[in-house]
ZAMARGU-4260 file (C-alpha; in steps of 0.2 Angstrom, whole numbers, plus 5000, padded with zeros to 4 digits):
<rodrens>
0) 5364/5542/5909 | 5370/5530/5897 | 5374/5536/5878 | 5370/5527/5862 | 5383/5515/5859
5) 5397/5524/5869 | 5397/5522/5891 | 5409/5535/5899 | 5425/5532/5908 | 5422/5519/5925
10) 5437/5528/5933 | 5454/5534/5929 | 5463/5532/5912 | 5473/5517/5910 | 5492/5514/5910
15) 5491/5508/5891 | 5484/5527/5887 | 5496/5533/5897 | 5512/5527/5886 | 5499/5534/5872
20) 5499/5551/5877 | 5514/5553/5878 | 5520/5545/5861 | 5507/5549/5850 | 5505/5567/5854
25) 5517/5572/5844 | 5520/5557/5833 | 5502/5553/5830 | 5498/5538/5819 | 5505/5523/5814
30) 5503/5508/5802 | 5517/5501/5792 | 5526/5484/5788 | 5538/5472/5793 | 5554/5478/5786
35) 5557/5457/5785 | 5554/5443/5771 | 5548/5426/5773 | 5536/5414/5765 | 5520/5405/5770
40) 5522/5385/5772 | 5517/5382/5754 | 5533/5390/5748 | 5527/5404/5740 | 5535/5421/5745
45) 5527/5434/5757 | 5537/5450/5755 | 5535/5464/5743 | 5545/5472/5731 | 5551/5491/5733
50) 5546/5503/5716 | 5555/5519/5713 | 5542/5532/5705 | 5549/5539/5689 | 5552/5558/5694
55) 5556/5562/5676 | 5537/5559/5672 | 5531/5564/5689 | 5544/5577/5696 | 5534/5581/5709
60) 5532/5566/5717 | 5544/5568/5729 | 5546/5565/5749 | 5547/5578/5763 | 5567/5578/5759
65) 5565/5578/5740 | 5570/5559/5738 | 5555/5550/5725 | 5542/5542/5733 | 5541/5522/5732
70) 5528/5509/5733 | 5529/5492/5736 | 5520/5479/5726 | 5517/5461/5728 | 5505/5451/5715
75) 5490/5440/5722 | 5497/5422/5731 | 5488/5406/5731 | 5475/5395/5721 | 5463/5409/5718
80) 5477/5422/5711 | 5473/5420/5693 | 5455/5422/5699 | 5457/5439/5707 | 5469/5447/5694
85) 5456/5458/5692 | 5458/5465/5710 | 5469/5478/5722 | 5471/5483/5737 | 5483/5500/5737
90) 5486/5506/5756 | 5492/5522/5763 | 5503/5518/5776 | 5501/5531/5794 | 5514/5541/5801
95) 5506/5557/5810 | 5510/5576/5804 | 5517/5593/5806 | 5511/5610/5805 | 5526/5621/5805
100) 5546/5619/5799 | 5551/5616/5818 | 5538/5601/5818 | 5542/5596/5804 | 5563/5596/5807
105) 5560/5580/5823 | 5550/5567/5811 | 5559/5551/5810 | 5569/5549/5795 | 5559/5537/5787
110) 5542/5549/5790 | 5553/5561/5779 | 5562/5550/5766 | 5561/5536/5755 | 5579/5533/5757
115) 5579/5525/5773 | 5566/5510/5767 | 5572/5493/5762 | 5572/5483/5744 | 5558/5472/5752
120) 5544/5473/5765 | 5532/5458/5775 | 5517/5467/5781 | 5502/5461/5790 | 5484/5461/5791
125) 5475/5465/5776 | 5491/5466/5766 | 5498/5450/5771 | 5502/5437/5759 | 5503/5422/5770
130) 5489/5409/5771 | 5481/5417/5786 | 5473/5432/5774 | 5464/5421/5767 | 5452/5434/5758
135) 5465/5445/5751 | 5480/5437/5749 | 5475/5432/5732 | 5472/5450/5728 | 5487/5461/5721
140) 5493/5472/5737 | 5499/5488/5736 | 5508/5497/5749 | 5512/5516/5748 | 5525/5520/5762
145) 5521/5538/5771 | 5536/5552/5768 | 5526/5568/5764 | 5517/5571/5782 | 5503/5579/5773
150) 5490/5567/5774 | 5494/5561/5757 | 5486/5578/5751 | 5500/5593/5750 | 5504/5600/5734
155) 5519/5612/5739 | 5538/5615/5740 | 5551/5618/5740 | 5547/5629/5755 | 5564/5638/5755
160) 5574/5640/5771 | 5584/5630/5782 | 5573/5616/5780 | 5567/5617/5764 | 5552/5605/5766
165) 5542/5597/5751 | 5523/5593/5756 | 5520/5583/5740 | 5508/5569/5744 | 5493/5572/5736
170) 5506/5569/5720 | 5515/5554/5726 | 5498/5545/5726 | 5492/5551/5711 | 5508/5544/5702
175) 5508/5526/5711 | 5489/5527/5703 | 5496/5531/5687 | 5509/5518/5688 | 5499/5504/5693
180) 5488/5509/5680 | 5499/5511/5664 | 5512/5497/5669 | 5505/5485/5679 | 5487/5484/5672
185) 5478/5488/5688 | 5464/5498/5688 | 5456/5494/5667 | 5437/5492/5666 | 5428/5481/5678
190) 5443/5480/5691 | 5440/5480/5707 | 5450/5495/5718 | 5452/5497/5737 | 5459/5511/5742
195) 5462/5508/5762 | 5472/5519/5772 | 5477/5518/5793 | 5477/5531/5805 | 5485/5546/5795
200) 5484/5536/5779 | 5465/5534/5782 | 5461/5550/5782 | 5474/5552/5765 | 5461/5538/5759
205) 5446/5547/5763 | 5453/5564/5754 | 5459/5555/5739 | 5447/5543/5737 | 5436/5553/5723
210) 5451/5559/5714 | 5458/5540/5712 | 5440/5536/5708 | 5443/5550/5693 | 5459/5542/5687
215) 5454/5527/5686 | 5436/5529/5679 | 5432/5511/5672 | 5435/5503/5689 | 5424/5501/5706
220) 5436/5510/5718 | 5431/5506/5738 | 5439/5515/5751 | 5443/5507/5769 | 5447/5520/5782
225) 5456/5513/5798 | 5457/5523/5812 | 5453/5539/5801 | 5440/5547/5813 | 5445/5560/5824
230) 5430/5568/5831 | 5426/5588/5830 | 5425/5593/5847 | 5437/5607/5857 | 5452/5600/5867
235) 5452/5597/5886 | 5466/5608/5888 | 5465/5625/5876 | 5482/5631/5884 | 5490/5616/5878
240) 5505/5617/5864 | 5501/5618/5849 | 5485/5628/5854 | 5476/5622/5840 | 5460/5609/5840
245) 5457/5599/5826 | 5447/5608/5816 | 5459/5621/5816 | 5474/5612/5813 | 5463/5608/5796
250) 5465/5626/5791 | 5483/5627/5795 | 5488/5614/5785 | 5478/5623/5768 | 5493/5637/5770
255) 5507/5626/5776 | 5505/5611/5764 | 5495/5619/5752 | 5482/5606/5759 | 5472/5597/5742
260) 5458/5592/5751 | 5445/5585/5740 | 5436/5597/5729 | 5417/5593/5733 | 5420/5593/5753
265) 5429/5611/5747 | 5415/5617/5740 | 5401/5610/5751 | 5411/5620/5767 | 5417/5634/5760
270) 5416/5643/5773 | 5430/5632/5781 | 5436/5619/5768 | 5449/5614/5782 | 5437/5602/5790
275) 5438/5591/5773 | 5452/5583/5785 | 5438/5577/5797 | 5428/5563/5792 | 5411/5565/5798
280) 5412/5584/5787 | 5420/5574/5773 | 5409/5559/5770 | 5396/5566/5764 | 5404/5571/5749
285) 5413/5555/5745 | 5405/5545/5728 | 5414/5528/5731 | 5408/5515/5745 | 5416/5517/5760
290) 5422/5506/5774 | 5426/5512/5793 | 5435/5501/5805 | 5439/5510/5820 | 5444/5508/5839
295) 5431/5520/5848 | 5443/5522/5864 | 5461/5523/5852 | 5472/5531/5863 | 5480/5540/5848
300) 5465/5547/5842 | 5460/5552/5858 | 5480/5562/5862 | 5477/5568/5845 | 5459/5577/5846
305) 5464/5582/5864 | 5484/5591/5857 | 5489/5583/5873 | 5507/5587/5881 | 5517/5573/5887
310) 5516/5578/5900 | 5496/5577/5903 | 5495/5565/5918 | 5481/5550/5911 | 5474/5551/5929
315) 5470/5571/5928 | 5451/5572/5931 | 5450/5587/5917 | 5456/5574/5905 | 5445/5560/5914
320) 5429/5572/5912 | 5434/5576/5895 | 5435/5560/5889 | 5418/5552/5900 | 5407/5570/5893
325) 5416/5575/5875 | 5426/5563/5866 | 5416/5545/5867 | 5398/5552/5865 | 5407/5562/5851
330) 5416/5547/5839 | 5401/5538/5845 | 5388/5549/5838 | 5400/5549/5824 | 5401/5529/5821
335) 5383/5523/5825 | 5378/5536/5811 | 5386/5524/5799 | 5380/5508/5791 | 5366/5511/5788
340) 5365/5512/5771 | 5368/5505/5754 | 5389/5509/5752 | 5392/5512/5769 | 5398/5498/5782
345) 5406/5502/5799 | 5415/5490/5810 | 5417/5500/5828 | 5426/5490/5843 | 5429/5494/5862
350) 5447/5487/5862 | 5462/5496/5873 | 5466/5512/5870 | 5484/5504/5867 | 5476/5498/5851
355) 5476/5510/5836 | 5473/5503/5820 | 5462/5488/5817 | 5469/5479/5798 | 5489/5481/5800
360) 5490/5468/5815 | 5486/5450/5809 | 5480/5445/5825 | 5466/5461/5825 | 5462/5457/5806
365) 5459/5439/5810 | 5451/5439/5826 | 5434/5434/5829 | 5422/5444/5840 | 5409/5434/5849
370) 5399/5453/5850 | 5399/5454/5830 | 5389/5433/5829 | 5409/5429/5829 | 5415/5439/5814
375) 5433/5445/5811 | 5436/5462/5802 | 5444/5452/5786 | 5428/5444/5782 | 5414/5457/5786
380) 5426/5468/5775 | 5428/5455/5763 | 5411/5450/5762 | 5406/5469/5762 | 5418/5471/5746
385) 5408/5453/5739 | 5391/5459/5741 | 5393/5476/5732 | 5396/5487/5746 | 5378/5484/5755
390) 5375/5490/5771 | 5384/5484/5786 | 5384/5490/5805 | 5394/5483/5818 | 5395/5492/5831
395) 5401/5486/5850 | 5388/5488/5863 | 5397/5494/5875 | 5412/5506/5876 | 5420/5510/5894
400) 5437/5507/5903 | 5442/5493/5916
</rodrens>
């Protein structure tokens, strides 16, 4: 029988899932930028600028390695800059997690450390300063590389031992607030904020958004969540490494990172404050606007809720079955509950599970989709943001595999 909003798997999982599995599993999310530069035909420059966080007013602020955590900033770009002086964009770039030292000890250096990241970046999608963006480009874009693998919510560390891990993201935003705040002028009264986050960095966005709201109290903070919804639901495969499902890896990581989830969710589950890292627990507790865009069949989110090994065949029917009976009518139950109020939009689509996040890739920001009366992401967002935050639901119809 069909299900609201979602249909089941037509046959096997794809090969683009396949690849999926087997990466993401343990590397989970992603959503950086182009370590490049360029500019955009009219001359003006499209990169951003690296900023070191001043350790010596916030120590803690520090990477998984100890190095200081960085942001990079570049100032609104075109005719409508002076216009939009007013307004931010600060995004939290993805990169997975880990649970435990050995974990931790195989992230990629620059999942780690800030010392690894260039003087100058050239991202895309929302954050782009070329004359494609043509609804933010004008804004002042902030964006906060991911080297805590916490979630942008531990507050811990040194750990001690070989490894000596610091889980310290929960800090490293709260300083790039403070920063933009008290030397750049971003965030006064009657500034517009979005806080937007993808994949890890989404759900960071949705456990930080009230405390960012709190720092920066005269402002109307908004908060876009990219590919931030993992659904609550058991894994396919409970014998599978770690042997954790989602909603206990939540739990884990209040011990291992010292996990700052936010304190409202904390209270309003206090039996298990660990599921603050899943949305649909969490959103009910958020006091800014909020903002989903999200892929209903990602593959990462799918290898992610599922703990899947790499080697999980796609075409295993248990994994088939799981998908087709748990995990679309879950996310889908999840989604077309959004939207329909005042401060919440959604913005769901059916794309390959090869895609992930939906506002780093120009091409996905921009694209139009004849399903939604031909609108991208970039302007439903943008007009969303426009409006005031009103309700917006845009959901595909449809959600099944080739």
């Amino acid at each position: 029988m069909p299900i609201p909003f979602l249909s089941g798997l037509k046959s096997s999982v794809r090969t683009a899932l396949s690849v999926l599995l087997v990466s993401a599993a343990s590397a989970g999310c992603g959503g950086g930028g182009s370590a490049q530069t360029g500019s955009d035909p009219g001359g003006l420059p499209t990169d951003f600028v690296r900023q070191t966080l001043d350790t010596r007013r916030f120590p803690d602020a520090v990477c998984n390695d100890g190095s200081p955590g960085i942001f990079y900033i570049q100032r609104g770009q075109g005719a409508a800059a002076a216009a939009d002086a007013n307004k931010t964009v600060i995004h939290l770039q993805g990169g997975g997690f880990c649970l435990s030292d050995a974990e931790c000890s195989t992230r990629a250096a620059d999942q780690v450390s800030s010392t690894v990241y260039g003087s100058r970046i050239a991202p895309e999608g929302l954050l782009s300063g070329g004359t494609e963006n043509a609804r933010f480009r004008s804004w002042n874009r902030v964006s906060v590389p991911y080297c805590s693998s916490d979630f942008f919510s531990g507050d811990i560390g040194p750990t001690g031992g070989s490894t000596n891990f610091r889980f310290r993201g929960a800090k490293i935003l709260a300083a790039v607030v403070q920063t933009l705040n008290s030397q750049y002028d971003i965030g006064k009264a009657g500034d517009t904020v979005v806080l937007s986050g993808s994949s890890a960095g989404a759900v960071g966005a949705f456990i930080n958004a009230n405390r960012v709201r709190a720092l920066l109290p005269g402002a109307s903070v908004l908060t876009l969540i990219d590919a931030g919804v993992y659904p609550d639901i058991a894994p396919p495969f409970p014998q599978s490494s770690p042997p954790n499902a989602v909603r206990e890896s939540g739990a884990i990581a209040l011990g291992y990172w010292n996990g700052q989830v936010d304190a409202d969710c904390a209270a309003a589950n206090a039996a298990d404050p660990g599921l603050c890292y899943l949305f649909e627990h969490a959103q009910s507790t958020l006091k800014t606007p909020f903002f989903v865009a999200q892929n209903a069949k990602d593959g990462v989110g799918i290898a992610n809720v599922g703990l899947l090994d790499s080697d999980v065949r796609p075409d295993d029917p248990t994994l088939t079955a799981w998908i087709n009976d748990d995990y679309l009518p879950a996310i889908g139950t999840v989604l077309s509950g959004l939207g329909s109020s005042a401060g919440q939009g959604v913005f769901a689509t059916c794309d390959s599970p090869a895609v992930h996040t939906l506002s780093t890739s120009t091409a996905l920001w921009e694209r139009s989709i004849s399903g939604f009366g031909g609108r991208s992401l970039e302007t439903t967002f943008a007009d969303w943001v426009a409006a005031g935050a009103p309700a917006v639901r845009l959901l595909a119809s449809r959600c099944s595999y080739p």
